[in-house]
N, CA, C and O of each residue as an XYZ file, in Angstrom:
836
protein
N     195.455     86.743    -14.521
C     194.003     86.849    -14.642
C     193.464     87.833    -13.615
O     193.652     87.656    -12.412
N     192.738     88.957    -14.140
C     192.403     89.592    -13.138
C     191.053     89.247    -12.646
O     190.349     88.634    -13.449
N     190.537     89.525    -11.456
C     189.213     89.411    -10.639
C     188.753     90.261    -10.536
O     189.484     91.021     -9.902
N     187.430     90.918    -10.917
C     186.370     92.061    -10.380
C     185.883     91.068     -9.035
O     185.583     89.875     -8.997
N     185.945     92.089     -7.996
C     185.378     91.860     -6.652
C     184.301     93.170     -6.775
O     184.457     94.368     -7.012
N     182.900     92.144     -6.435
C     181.498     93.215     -6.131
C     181.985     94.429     -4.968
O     182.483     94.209     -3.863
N     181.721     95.561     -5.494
C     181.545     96.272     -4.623
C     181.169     96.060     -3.403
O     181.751     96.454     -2.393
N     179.834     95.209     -3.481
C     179.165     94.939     -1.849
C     179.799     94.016     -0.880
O     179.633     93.992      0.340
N     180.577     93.233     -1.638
C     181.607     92.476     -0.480
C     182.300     93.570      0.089
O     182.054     93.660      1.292
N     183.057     94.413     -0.325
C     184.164     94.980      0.248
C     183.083     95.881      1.194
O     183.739     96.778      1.724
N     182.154     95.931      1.455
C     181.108     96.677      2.095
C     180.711     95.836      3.335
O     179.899     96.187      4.191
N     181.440     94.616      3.301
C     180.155     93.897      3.915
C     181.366     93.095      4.691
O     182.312     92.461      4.224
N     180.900     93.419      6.340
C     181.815     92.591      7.381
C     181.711     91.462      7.338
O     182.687     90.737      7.531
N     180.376     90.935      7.044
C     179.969     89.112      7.236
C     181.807     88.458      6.217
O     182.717     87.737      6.627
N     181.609     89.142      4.914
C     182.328     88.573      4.105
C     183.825     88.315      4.850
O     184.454     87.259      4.925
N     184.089     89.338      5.251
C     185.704     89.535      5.672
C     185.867     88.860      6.694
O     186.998     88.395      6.836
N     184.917     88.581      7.676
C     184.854     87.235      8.999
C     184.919     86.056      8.763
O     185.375     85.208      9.531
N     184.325     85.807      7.322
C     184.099     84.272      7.166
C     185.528     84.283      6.091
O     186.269     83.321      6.290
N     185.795     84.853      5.447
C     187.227     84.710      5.038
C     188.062     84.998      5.670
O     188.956     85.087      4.829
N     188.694     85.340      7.008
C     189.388     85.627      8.118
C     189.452     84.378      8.428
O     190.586     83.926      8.586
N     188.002     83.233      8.651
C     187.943     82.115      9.157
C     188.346     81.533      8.627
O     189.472     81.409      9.108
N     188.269     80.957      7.830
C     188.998     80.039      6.609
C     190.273     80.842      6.435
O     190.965     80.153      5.686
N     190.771     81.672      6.667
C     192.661     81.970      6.640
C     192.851     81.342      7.979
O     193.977     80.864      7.839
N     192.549     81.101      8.936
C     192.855     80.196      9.879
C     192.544     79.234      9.873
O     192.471     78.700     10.979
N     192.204     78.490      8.776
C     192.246     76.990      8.817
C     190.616     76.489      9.688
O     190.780     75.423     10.282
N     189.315     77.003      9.826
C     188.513     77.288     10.260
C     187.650     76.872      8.946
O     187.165     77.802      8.301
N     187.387     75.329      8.435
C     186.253     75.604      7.246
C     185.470     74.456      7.253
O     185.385     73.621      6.352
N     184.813     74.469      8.501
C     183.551     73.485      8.546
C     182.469     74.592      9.049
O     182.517     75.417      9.962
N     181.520     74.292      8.128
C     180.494     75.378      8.284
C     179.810     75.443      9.735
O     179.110     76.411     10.032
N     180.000     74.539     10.501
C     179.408     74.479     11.501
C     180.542     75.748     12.775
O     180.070     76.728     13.351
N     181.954     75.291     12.866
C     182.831     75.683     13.465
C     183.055     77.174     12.973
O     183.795     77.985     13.531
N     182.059     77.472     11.483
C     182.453     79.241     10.854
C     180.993     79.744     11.445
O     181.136     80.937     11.713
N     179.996     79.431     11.677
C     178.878     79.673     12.402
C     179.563     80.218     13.827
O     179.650     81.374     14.241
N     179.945     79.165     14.332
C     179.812     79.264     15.595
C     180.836     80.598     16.038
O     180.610     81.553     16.781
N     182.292     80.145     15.091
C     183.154     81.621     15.656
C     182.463     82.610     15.178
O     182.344     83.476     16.045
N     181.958     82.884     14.211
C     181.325     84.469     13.588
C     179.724     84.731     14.579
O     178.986     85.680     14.847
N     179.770     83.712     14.780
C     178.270     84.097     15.378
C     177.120     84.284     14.192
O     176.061     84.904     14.289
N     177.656     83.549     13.021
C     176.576     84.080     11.657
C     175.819     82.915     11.548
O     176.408     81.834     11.546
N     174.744     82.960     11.467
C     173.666     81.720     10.917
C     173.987     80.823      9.500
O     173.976     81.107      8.302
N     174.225     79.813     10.139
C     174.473     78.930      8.956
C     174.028     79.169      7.428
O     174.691     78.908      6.424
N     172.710     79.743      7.504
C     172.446     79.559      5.626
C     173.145     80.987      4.878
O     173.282     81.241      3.682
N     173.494     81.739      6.022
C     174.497     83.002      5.382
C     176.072     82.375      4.793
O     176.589     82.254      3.682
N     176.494     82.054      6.275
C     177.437     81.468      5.587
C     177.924     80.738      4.568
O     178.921     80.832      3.851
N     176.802     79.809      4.668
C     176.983     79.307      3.116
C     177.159     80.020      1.620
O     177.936     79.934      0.670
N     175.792     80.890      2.038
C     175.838     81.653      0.788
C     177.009     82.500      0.720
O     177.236     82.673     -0.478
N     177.922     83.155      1.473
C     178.600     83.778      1.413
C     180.049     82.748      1.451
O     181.069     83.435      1.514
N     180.216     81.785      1.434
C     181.090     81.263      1.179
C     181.317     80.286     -0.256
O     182.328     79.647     -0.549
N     179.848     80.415     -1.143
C     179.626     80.165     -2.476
C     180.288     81.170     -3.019
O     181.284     80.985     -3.718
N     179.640     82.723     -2.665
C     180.226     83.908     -3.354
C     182.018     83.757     -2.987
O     182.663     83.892     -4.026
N     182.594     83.597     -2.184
C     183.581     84.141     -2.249
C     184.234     82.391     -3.063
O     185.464     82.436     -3.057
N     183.901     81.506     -3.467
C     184.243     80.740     -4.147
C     184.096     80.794     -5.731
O     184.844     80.094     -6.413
N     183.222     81.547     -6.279
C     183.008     82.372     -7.356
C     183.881     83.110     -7.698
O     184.454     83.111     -8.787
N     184.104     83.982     -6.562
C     185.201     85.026     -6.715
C     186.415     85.045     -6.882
O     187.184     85.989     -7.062
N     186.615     83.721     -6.803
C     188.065     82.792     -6.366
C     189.030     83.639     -5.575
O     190.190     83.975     -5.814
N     187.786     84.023     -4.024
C     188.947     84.309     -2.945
C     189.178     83.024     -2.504
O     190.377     82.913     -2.248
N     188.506     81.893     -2.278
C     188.931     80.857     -1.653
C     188.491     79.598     -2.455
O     187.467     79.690     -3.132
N     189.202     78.402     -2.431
C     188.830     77.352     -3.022
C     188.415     76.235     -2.339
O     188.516     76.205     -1.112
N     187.830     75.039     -3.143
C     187.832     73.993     -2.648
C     188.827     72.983     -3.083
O     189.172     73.093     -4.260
N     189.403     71.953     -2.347
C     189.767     70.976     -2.379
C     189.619     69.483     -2.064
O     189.276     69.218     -0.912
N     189.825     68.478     -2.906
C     189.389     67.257     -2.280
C     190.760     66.879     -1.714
O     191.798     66.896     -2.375
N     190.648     66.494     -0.272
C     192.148     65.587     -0.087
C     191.337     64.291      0.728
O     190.272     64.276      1.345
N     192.502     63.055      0.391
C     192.787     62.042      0.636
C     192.560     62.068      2.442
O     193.587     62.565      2.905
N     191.805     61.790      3.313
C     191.784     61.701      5.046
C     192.929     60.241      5.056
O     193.197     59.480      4.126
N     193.361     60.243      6.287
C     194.621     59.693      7.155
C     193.818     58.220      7.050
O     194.393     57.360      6.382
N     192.615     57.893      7.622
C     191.519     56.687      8.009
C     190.914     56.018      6.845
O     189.892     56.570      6.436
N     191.223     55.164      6.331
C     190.775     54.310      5.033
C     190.650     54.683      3.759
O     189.842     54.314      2.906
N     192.028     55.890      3.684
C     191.669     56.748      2.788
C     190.521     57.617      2.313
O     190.588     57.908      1.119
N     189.595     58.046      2.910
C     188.331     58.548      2.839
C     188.856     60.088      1.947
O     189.864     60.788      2.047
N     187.872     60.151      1.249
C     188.046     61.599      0.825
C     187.330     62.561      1.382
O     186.193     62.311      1.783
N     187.907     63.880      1.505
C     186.999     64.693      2.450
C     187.504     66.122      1.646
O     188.682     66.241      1.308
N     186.459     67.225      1.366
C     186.718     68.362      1.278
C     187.020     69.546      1.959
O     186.278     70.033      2.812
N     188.309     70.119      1.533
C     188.637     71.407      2.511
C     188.617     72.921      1.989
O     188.629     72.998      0.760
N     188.599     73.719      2.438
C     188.689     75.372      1.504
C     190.183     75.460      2.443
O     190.609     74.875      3.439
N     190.774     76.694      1.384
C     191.596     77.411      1.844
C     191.670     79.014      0.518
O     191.554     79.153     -0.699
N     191.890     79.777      1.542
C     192.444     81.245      1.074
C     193.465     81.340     -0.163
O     194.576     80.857      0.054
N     193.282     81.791     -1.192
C     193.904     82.205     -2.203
C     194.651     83.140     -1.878
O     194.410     83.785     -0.857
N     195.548     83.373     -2.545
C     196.642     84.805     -2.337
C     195.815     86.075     -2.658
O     195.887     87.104     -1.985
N     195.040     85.916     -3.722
C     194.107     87.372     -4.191
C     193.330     87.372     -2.413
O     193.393     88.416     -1.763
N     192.795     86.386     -1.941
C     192.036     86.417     -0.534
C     192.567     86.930      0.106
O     191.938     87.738      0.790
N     194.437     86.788      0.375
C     195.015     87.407      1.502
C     195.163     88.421      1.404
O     195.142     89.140      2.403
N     195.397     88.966      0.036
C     195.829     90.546     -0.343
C     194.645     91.145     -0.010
O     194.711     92.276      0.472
N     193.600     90.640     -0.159
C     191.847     91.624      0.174
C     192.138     91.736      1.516
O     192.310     92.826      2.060
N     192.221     90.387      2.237
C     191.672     90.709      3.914
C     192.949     91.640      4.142
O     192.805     92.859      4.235
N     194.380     90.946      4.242
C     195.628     91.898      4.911
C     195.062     93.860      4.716
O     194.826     94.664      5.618
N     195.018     94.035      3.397
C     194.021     94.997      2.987
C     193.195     95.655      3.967
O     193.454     96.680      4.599
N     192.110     94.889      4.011
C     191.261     95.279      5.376
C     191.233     95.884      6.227
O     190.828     96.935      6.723
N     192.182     94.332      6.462
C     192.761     94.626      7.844
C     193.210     95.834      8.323
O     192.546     96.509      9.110
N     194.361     96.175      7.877
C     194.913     97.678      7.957
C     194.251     98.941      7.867
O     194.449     99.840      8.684
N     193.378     99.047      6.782
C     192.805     99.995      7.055
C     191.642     99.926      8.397
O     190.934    100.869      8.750
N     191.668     98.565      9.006
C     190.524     98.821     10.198
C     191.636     98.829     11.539
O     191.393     99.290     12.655
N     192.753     98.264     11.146
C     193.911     98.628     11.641
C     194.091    100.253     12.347
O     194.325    100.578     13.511
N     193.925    100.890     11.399
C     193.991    102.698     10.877
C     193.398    103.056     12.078
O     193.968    103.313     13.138
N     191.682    103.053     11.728
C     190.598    103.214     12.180
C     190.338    103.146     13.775
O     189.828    104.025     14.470
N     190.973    101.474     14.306
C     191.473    101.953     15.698
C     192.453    102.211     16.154
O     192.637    101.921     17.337
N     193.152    102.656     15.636
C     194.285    103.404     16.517
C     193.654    104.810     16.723
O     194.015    105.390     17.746
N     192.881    105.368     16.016
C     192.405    106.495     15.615
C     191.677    106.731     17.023
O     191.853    107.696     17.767
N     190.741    105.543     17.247
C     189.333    105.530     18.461
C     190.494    105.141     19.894
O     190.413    105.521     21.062
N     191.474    104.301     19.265
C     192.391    104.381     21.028
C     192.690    105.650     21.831
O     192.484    105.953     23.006
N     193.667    106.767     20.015
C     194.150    108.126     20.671
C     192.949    108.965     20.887
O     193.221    110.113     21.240
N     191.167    108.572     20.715
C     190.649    109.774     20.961
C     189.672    109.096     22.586
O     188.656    109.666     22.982
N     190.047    108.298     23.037
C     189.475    107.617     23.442
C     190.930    108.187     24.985
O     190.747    109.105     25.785
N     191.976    107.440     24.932
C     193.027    108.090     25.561
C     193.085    109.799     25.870
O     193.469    110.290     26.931
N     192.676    110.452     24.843
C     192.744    111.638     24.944
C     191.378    112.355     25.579
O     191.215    113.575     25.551
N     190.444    111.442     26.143
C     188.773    111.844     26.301
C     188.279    112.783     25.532
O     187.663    113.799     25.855
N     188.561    112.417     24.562
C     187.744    113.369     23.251
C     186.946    113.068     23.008
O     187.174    112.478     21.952
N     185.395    112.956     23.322
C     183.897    111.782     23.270
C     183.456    112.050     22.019
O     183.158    111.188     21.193
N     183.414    113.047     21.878
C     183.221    113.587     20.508
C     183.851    113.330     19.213
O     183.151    113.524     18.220
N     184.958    112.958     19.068
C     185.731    112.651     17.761
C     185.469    110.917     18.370
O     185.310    110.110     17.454
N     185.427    110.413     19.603
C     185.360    109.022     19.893
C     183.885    108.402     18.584
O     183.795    107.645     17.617
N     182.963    109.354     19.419
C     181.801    109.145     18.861
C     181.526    109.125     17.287
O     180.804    108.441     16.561
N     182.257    109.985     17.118
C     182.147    109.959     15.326
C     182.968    108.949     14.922
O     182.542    108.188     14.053
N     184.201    108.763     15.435
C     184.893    107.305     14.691
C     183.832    105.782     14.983
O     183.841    104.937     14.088
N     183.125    105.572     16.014
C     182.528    104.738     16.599
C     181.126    104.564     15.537
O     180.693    103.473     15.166
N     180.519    105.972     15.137
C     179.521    105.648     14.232
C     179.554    105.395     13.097
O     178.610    104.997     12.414
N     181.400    105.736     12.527
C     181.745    105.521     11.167
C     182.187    103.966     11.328
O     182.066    103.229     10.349
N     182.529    103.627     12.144
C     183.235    102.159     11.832
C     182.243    101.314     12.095
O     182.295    100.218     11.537
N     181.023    101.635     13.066
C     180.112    100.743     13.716
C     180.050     99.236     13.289
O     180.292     98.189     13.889
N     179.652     99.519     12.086
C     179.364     97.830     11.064
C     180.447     96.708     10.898
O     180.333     95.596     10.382
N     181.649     97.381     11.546
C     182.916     96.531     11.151
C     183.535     96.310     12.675
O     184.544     95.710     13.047
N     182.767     96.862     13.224
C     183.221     96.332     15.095
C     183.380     94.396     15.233
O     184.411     93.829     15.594
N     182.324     93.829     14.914
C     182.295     92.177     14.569
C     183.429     92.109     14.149
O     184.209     91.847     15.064
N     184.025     92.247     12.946
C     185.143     91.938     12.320
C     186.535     92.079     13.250
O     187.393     91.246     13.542
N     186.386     93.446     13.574
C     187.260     94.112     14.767
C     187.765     93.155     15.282
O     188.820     92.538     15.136
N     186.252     93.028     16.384
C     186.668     92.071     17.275
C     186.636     90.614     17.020
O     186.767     89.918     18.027
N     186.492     90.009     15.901
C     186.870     88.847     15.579
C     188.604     88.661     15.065
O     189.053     87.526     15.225
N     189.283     89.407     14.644
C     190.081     89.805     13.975
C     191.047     89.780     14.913
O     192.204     89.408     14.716
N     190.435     90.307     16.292
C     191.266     90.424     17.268
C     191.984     92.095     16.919
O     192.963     92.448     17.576
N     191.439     92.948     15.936
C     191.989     93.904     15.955
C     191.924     95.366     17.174
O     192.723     96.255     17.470
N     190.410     94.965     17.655
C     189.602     95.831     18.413
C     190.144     94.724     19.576
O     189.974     93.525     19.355
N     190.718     95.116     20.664
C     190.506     94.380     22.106
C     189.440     94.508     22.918
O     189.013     95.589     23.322
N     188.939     93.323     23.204
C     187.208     93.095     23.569
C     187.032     94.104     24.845
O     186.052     94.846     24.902
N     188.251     94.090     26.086
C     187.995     95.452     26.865
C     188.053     96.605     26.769
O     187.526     97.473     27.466
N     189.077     96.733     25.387
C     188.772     98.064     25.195
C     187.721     98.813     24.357
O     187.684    100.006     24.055
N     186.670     97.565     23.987
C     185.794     97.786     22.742
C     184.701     98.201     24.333
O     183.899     99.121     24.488
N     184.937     97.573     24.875
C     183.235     97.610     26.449
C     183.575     98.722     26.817
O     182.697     99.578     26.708
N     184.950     99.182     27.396
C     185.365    100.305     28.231
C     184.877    101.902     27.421
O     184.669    102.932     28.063
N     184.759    101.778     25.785
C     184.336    102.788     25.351
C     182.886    102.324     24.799
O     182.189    103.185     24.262
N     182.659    101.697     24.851
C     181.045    101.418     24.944
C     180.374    101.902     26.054
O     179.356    102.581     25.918
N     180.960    101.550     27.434
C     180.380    102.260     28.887
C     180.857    103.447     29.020
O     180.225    104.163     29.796
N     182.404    104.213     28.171
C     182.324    105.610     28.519
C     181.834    106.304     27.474
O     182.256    107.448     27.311
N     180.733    105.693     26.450
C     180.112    106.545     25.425
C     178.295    106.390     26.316
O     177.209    106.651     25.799
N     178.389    106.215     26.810
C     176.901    104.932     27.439
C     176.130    104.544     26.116
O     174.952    104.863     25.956
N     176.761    103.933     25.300
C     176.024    103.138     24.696
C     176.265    101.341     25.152
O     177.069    100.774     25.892
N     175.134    100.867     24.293
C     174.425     99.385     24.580
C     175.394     99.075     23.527
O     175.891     99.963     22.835
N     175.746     97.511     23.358
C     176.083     96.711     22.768
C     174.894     96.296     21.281
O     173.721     96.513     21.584
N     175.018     95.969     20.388
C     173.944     95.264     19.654
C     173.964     93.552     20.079
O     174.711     93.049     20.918
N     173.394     93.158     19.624
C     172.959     91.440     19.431
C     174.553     90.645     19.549
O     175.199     90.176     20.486
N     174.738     90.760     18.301
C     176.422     90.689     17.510
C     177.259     91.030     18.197
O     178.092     90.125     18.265
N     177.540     91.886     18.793
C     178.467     92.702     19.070
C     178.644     91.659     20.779
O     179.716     91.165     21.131
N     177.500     91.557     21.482
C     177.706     90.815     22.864
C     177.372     89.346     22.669
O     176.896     88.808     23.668
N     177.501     88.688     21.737
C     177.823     87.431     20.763
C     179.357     87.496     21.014
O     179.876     86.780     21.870
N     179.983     88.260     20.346
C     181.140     87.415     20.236
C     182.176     88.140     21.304
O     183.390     87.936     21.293
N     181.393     89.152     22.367
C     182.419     89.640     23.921
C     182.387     88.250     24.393
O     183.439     87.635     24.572
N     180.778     87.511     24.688
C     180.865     86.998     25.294
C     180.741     85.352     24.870
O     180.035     84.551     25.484
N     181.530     85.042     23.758
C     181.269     84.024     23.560
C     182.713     83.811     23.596
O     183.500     84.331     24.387
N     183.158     82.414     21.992
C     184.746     82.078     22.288
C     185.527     82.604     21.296
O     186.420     81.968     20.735
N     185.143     84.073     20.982
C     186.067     84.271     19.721
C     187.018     84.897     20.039
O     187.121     85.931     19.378
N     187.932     84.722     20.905
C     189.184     84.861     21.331
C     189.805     83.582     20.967
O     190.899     83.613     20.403
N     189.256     82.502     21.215
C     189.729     81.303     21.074
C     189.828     80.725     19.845
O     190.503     79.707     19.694
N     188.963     81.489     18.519
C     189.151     81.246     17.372
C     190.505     82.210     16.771
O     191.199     81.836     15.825
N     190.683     83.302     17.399
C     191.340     84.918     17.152
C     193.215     83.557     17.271
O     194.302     83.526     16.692
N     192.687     82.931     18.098
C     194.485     82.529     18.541
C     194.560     80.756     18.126
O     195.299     80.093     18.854
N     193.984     80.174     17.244
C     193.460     78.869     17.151
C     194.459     78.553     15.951
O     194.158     78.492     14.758
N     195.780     78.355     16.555
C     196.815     77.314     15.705
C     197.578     79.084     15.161
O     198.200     79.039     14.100
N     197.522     80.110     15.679
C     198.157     80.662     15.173
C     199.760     81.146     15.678
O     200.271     81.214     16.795
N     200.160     81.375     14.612
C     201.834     81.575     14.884
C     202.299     83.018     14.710
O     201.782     83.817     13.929
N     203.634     83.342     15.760
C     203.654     84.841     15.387
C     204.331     85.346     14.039
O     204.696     86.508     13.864
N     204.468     84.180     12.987
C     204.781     84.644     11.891
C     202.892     84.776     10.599
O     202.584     85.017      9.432
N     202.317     84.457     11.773
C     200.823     84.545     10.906
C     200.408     83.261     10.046
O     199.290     83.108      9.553
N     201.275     82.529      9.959
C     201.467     80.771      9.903
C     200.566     80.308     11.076
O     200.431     80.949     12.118
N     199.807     78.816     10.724
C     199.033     77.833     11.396
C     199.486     76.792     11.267
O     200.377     76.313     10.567
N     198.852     76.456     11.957
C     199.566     74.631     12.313
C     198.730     73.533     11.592
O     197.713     73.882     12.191
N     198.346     72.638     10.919
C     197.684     72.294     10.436
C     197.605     70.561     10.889
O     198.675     69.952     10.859
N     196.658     69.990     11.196
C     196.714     68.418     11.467
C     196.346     67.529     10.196
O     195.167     67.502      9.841
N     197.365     66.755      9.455
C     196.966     66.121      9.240
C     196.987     64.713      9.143
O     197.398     63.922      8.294
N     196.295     64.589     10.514
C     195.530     62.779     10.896
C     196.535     61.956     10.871
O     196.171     60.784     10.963
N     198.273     62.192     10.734
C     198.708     61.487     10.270
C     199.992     60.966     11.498
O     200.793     60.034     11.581
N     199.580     62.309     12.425
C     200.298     62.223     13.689
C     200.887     63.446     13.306
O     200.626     64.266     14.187
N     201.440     63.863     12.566
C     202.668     64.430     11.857
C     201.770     66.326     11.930
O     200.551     66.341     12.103
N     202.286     67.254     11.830
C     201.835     68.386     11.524
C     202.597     69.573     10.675
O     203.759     69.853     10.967
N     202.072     70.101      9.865
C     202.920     71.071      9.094
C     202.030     72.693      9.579
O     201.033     72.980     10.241
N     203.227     73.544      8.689
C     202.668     75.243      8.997
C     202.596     75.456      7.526
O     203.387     75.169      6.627
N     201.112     76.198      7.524
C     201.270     77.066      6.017
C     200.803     77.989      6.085
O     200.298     78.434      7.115
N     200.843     78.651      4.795
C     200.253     80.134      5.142
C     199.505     80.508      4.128
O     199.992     81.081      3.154
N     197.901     80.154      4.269
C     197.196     80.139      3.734
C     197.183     78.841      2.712
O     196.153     78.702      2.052
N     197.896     78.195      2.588
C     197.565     76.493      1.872
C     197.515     75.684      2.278
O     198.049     75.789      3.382
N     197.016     74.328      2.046
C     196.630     73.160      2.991
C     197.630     72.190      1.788
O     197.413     72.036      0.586
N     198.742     71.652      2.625
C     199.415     70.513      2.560
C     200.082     70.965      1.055
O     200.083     70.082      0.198
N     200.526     72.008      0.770
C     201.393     72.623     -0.347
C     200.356     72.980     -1.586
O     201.007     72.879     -2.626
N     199.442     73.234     -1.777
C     198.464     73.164     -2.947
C     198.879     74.969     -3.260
O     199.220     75.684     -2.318
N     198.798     75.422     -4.464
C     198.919     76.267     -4.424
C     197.837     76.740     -5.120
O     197.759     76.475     -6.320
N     196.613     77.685     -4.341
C     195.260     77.362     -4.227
C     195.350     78.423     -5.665
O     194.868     77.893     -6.666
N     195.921     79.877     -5.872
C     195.449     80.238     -7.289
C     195.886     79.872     -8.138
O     195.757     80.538     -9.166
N     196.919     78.150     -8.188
C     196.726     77.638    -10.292
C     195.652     76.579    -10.027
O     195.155     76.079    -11.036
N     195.106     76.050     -8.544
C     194.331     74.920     -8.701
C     192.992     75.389     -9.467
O     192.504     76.414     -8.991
N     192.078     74.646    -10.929
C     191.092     74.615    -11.325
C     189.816     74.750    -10.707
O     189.379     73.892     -9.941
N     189.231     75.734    -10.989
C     187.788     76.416     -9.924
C     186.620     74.738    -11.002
O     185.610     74.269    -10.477
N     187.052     74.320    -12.142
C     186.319     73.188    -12.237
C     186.384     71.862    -11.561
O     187.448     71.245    -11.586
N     185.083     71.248    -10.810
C     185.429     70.071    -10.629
C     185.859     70.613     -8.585
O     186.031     69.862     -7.624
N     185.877     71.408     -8.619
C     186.203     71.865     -6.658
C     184.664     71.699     -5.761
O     184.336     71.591     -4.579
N     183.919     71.755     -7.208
C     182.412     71.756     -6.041
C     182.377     69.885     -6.360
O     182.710     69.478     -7.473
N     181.921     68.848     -5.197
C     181.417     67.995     -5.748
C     179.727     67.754     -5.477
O     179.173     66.692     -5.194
N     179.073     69.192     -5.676
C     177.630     68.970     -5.860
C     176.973     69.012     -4.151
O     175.863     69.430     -3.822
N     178.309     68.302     -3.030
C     177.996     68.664     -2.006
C     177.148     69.974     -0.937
O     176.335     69.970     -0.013
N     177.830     70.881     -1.637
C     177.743     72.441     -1.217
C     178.576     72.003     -0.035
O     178.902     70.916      0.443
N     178.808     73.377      0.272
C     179.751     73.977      1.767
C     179.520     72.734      3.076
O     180.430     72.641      3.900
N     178.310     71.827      3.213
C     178.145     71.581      4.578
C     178.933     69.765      3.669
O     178.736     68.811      4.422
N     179.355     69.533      2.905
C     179.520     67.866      2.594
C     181.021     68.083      2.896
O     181.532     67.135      2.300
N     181.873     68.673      3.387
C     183.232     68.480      4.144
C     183.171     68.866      5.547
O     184.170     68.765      6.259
């Protein structure tokens, strides 16, 4: 089955942060706020769209404590192939601003810096951009930081960047049971693109898991 993905996602950093988050096992709207630094009613909406899109799904599982049911998202394989995707090409992009940056070339610095600008958040959520080396050419361009941008230097998204992750790109996952498994990109073996996009919402929206 193929997927049309909107143009404007692939345009749009919010999207690729909050699906970055949820590939780390990151999907309580409160805990995707807080690492992205994005206001809750975005996220939501942007985590409807990418549930539409079937980059990511919902699931009901069974909780460890009186059996309670509780809903979780996780990343589809079409999700990983978009972000890995991304990734690389923003991958590209700084290596590009390291060697002109290394080489004091301010000028080619500056033009990579105004072409990538919008995807610096991601960068540095991603952990792709290193947060000193994102300041060190911020102070040798003398430019200011935006809003966003000194949001997440100085907040904990380092701590989301490394939160259960493994150097095979595997997470650790708890579940309640004492016990812990690694997956990569699925929660407790589900294999999120044959699971049914009917019946994943239960009317809750994003904030009822």
């Amino acid at each position: 089955m193929s997927i049309h993905i909107d143009v404007k996602f692939n345009e749009s950093p919010n999207y690729f942060m909050i699906l970055d988050a949820v590939s780390r096992g990151i999907n309580n709207l409160d805990k995707i706020s807080k690492a992205t630094k994005l206001q809750k009613d975005e996220v939501e909406l942007v985590i409807n769209d990418l549930l539409m899109q079937r980059l990511i799904v919902k699931i009901e599982k069974k909780g460890f404590i009186f059996g309670k049911k509780k809903m979780e998202t996780g990343i589809t394989q079409t999700g990983i192939n978009l972000l890995n995707a991304k990734k690389q090409e923003l991958e590209q992009q700084n290596q590009q601003m390291q060697r002109s940056y290394n080489n004091g070339d301010a000028t080619r610095l500056k033009s990579y810096m105004e072409s990538n600008r919008i995807w610096v958040p991601m960068m540095l959520f991603s952990g792709i951009m290193d947060m000193m080396f994102f300041t060190s050419v911020m102070s040798f361009m003398g430019i200011s930081m935006n809003p966003m941008e000194s949001a997440l230097i100085g907040g904990d998204a380092s701590y989301y960047q490394d939160i259960g992750t493994n150097a095979d790109g595997t997470y650790a996952v708890d579940d309640q049971s004492g016990a812990s498994g690694e997956r990569d990109g699925n929660i407790s073996g589900y294999d999120y693109d044959n699971v049914g996009y009917d019946g994943l919402d239960d009317g809750g929206g994003f904030d009822s898991f």
